[in-house]
C-alpha positions in Angstrom: 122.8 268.3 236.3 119.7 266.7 235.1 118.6 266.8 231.7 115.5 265.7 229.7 116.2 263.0 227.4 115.1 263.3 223.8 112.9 260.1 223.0 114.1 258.6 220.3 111.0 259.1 217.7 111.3 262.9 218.3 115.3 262.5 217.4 114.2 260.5 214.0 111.5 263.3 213.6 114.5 266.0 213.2 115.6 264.6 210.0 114.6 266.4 207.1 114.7 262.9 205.1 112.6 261.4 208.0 110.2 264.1 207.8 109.7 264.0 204.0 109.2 260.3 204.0 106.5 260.9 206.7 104.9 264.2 204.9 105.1 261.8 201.3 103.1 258.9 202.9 100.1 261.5 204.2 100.3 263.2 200.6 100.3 259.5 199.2 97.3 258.6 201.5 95.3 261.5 200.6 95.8 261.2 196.5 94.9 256.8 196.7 91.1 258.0 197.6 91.9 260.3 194.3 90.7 257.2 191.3 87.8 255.8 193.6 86.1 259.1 194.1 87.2 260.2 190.7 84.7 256.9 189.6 82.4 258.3 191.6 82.1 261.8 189.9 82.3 260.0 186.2 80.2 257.2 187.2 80.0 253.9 184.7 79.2 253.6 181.2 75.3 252.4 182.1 75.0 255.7 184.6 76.9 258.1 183.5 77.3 261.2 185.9 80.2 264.2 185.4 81.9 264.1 182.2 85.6 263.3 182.0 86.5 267.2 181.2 84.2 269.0 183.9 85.7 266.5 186.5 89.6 267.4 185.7 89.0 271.3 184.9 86.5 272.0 187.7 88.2 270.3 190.4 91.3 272.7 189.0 89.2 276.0 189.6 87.4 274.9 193.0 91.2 274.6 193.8 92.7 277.5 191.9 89.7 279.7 194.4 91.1 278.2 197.7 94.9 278.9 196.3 93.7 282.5 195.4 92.5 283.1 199.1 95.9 281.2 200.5 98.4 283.0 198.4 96.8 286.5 199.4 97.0 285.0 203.2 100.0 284.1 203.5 101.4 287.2 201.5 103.2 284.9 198.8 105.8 287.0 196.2 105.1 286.5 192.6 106.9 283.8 190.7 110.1 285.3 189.5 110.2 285.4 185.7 112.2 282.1 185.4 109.7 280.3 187.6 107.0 280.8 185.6 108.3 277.5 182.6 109.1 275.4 185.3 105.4 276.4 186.8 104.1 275.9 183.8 105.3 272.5 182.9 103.7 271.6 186.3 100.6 272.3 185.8 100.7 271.0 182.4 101.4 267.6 184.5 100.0 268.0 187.5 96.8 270.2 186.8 95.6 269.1 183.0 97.4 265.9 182.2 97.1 263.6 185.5 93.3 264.8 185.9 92.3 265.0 182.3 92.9 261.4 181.3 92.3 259.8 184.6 88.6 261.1 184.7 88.0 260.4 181.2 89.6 256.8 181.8 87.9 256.2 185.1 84.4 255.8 183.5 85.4 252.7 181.4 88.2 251.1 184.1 87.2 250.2 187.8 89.6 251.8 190.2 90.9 248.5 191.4 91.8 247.7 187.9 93.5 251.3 187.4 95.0 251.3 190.5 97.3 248.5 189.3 98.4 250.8 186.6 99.3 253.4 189.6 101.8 251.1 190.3 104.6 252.2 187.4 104.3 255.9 189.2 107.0 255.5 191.9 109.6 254.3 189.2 108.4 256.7 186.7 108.6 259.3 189.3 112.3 258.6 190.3 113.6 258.1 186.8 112.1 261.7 185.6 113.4 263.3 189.0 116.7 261.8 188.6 117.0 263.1 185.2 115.5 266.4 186.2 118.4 266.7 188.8 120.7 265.4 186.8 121.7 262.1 188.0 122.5 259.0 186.5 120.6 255.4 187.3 122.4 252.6 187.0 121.4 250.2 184.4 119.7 247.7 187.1 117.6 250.8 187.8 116.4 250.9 184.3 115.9 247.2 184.0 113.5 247.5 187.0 111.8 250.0 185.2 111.3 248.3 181.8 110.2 245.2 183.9 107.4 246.8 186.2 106.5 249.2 183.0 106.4 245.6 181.0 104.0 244.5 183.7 101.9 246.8 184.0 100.8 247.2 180.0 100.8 242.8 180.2 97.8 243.2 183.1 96.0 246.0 181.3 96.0 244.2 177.9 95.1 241.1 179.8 92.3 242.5 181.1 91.2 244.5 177.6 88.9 241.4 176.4 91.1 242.1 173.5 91.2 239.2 171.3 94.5 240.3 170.1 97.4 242.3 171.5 96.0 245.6 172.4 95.8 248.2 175.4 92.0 249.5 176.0 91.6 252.7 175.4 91.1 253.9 178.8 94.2 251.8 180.1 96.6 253.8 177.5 94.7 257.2 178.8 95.9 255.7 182.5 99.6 255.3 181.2 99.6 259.0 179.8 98.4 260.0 183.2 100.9 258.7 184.9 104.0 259.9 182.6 102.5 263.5 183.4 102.1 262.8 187.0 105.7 261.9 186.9 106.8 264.7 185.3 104.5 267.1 187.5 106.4 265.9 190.4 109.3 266.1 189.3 109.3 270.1 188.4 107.0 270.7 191.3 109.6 269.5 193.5 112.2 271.1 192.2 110.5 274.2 192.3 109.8 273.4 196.2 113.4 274.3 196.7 113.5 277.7 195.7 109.6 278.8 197.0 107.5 277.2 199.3 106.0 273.6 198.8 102.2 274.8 199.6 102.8 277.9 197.2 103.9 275.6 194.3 100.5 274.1 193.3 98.8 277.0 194.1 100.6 279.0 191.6 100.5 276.0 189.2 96.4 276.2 189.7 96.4 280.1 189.4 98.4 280.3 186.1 96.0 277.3 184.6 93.0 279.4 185.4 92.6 281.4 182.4 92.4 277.8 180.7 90.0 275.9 183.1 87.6 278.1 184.3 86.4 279.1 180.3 86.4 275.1 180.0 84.8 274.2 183.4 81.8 276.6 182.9 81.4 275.1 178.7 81.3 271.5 180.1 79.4 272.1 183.6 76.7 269.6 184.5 73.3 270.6 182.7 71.4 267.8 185.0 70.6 266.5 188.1 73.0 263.8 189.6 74.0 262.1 192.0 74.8 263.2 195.7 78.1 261.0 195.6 79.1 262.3 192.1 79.7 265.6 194.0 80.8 264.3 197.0 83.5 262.4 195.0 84.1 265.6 192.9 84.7 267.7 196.0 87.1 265.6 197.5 89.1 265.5 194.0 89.2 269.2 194.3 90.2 269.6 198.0 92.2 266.8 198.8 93.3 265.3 195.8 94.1 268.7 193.5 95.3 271.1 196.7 95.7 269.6 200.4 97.2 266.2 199.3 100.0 268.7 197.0 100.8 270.8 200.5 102.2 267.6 201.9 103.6 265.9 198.9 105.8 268.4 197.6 106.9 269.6 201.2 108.0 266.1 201.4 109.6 265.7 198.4 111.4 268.5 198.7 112.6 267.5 202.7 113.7 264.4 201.5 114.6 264.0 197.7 112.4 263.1 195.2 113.9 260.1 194.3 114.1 258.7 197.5 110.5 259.7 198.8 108.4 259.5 195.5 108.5 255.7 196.7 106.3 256.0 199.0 104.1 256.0 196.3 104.5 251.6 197.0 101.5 252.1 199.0 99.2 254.0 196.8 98.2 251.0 194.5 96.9 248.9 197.9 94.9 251.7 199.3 93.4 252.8 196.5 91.8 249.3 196.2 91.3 248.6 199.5 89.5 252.4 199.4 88.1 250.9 196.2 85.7 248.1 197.8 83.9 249.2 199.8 83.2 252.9 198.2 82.3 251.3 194.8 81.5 247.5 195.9 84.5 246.4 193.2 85.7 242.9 194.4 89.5 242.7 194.3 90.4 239.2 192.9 93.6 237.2 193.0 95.1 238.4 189.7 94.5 241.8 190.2 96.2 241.4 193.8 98.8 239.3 192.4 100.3 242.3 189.3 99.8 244.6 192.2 102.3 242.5 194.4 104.8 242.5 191.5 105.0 245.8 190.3 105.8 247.0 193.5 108.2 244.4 194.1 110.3 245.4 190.6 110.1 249.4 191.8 111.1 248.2 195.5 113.8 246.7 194.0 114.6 249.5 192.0 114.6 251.9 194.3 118.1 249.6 195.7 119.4 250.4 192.8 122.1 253.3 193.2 121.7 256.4 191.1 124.7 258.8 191.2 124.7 262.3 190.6 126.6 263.8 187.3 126.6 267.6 188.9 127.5 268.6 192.4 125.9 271.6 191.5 122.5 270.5 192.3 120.9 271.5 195.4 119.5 267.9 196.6 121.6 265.7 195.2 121.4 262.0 196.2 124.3 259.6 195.1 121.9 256.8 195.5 118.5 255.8 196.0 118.9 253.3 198.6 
């Protein structure tokens, strides 16, 4: 009897792990472009384009439209009464938090130098998810942590042209982003499991509207600019604030978050190699060289085993490795 033989990427394919990992990394790829073209939008100090504010609550009601027009599409139920916190401290995260201070930062920072700060996300990411789901790191998980956290505030105040100890402005805006990014994960995740991954942000963008569109039309544009500052604002609000979600939290949600939000390894390298030549930034050995090390302390963390407290929890992992 002759039977057709399952190639072997096909069999790897039928792992739900496999397929969140792979779903994670085209999320991941999408949101690097997400700090160059948010520069673009902002523009510098010397030309100044969008502000800060109309970049991170207009992108949220361009995509709060195209999640209006989806939901009705694909006929998606309400949230459920005790959806709606858990949505809530999403798009607190995900839709005000992440976007707010990145776009106000971006116009003082180059997004080579922020996306060295992008580098703490993957920890930050697994220690709020394992939290979240009630696990328990280990203390070489922590240490990792601490380490690539340490490293990350030492290249930001290095690069302050602070003549004492002290974070820039923008850089501690950056940090705050990425504790809500974290955290934004995290729920929107969790939430993946009980609805679907696509119809997460979108109702995380729909419940934010009564917010963002009042502020969006008070801090619109009132000149001309730029054809880039909207090209770069367009893809913030497609890719970076809807499409890149679709895959990310369908991933995380196929594969733990833990395991999958790292990933997020890669996101500090593309965004500077994305970086150059969109902005002309040059990407210098020191810059390279904190990028290299962060990412080494979270890939080491990630080895680090993190065991569940609770069998109750849906997607449990008893380790990260």
């Amino acid at each position: 009897m002759n039977t057709v033989p399952v190639l072997a990427p096909q069999r790897w394919l039928e792992r739900p792990a496999n397929k969140g990992l792979l779903l994670g990394l085209l999320g991941v790829a999408l949101f690097a472009l997400t700090l160059p073209m948010t520069r673009l939008a902002v523009g510098t100090v010397d030309a100044p384009q969008m502000s800060g504010v109309f970049v991170a609550v207009g992108r949220a009601v361009v995509a709060a439209g195209l999640s209006i027009v989806f939901l009705l599409a694909t006929h998606a139920p309400l949230p459920r009464r005790e959806d709606l916190l858990p949505l809530a401290i999403t798009s607190a995260g995900v839709v005000f938090g992440f976007p707010l201070f990145t776009s106000v930062a971006m116009r003082y920072v180059e997004a080579v130098h922020a996306s060295v700060i992008v580098g703490v996300l993957p920890l930050a990411t697994a220690a709020v998810a394992a939290l979240l789901h009630r696990q328990r790191p280990s203390g070489g998980f922590w240490l990792c942590a601490a380490l690539g956290s340490a490293m990350v505030v030492g290249f930001a105040v290095l690069r302050s042209g602070s003549a004492g100890l002290a974070l820039h402005p923008a850089d501690a805006l950056l940090l705050a982003a990425m504790l809500c990014a974290a955290v934004g994960y995290a729920y929107g995740a969790r939430m993946s499991q009980r609805m679907r991954a696509e119809h997460v942000i979108c109702w995380a963008l729909v419940i934010a509207l009564p917010i963002t569109l009042p502020l969006a039309f008070a801090t619109r544009p009132q000149a001309a600019l730029q054809a880039s500052a909207w090209w770069g604002f367009a893809y913030t609000a497609v890719f970076s604030m809807w499409i890149g979600f679709f895959a990310w939290y369908r991933g995380l949600a196929l594969g733990g978050t833990v395991r999958v939000s790292q990933v997020q390894l890669v996101q500090p390298f593309l965004g500077m190699l994305f970086a150059v030549p969109l902005l002309g930034e040059r990407l210098d050995a020191v810059t390279l060289g904190f990028a290299v090390a962060v990412i080494a302390t979270v890939f080491i963390g990630k080895k680090m085993p993190v065991h569940a407290t609770s069998p109750r929890i849906e997607d449990v992992e008893t380790e990260t490795s």
